[in-house]
C-alpha positions in Angstrom: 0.0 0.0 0.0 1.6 3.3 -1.0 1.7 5.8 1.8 0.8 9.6 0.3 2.1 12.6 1.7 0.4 15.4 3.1 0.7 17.5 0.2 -0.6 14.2 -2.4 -3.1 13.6 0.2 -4.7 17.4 -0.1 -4.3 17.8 -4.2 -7.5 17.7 -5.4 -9.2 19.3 -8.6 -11.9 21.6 -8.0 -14.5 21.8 -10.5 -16.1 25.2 -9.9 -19.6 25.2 -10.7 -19.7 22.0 -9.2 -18.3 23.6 -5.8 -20.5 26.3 -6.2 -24.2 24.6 -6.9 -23.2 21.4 -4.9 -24.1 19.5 -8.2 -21.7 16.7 -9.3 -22.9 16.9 -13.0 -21.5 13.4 -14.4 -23.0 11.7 -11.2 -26.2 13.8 -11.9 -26.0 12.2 -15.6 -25.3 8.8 -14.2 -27.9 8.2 -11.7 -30.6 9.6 -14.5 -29.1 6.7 -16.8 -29.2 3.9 -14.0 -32.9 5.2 -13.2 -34.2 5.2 -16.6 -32.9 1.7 -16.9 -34.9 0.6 -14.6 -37.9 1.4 -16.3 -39.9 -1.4 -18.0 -42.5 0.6 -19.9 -41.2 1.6 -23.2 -43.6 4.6 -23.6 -42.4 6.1 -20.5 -38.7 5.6 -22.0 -40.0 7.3 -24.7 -41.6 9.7 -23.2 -38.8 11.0 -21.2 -36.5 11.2 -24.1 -38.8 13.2 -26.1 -39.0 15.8 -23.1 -35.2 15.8 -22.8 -34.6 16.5 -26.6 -37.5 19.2 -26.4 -35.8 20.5 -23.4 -32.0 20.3 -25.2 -34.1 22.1 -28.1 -35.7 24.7 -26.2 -32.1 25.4 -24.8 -30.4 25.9 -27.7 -32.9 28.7 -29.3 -32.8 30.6 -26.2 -31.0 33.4 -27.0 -29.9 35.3 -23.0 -28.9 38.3 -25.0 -32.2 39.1 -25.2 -33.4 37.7 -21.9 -35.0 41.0 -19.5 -32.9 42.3 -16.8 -29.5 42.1 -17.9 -28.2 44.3 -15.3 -24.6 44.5 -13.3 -24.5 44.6 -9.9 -24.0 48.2 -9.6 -26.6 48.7 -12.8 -29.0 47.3 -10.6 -28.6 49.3 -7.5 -28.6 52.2 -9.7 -31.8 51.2 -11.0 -33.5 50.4 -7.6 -32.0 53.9 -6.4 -33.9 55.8 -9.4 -37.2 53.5 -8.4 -37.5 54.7 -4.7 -36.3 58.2 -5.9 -39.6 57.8 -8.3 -41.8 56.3 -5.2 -41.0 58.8 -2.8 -41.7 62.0 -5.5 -44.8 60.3 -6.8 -43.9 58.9 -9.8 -45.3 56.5 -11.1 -48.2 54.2 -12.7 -51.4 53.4 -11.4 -53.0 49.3 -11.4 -55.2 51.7 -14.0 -52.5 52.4 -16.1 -50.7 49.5 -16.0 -53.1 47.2 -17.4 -53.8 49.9 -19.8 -50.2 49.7 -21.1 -49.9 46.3 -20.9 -51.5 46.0 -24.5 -48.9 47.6 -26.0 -45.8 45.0 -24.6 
């Protein structure tokens, strides 16, 4: 039995999103394989691949470029600044006028 030093012992590699969700993706993707193998019922099978291409699909032709509220950090708190600025001056829309503008989104 080979005897590791302290420094071997404590090398590890760090994938970071996996450190930072807690998600293990490979593992993720091999317990979905071993439970979808246990699955008799071919239309279930089939079912569950046609929602995971529709889902692979759907992910594809979303384009985040375009997704609302793209904002930094800072753009953000700027934003929420000018917002209570508004509030606390009176600015702003009534339920009224909302859901008359909401026609033309």
């Amino acid at each position: 039995m080979k005897k590791y030093s302290d420094s071997e012992e404590q090398k590890q590699t760090v994938n970071e999103p996996a450190a930072a969700y807690g998600l293990d993706l490979n593992s993720l993707k091999v317990e979905t394989v071993q439970s979808v193998m246990q699955i008799e019922n071919p239309r279930i099978v089939q079912e569950i691949r046609d929602y995971a291409l529709r889902l692979m699909q759907e992910e594809e032709e979303y384009d985040y470029r375009n997704a609302p509220c793209q904002f930094t950090v800072e753009e953000l708190k700027e934003e929420l600044r000018k917002s209570r600025e508004d509030s606390k001056a009176g600015r702003g829309y009534t339920t009224e006028e909302v859901l008359a503008r909401r026609n033309l989104w």
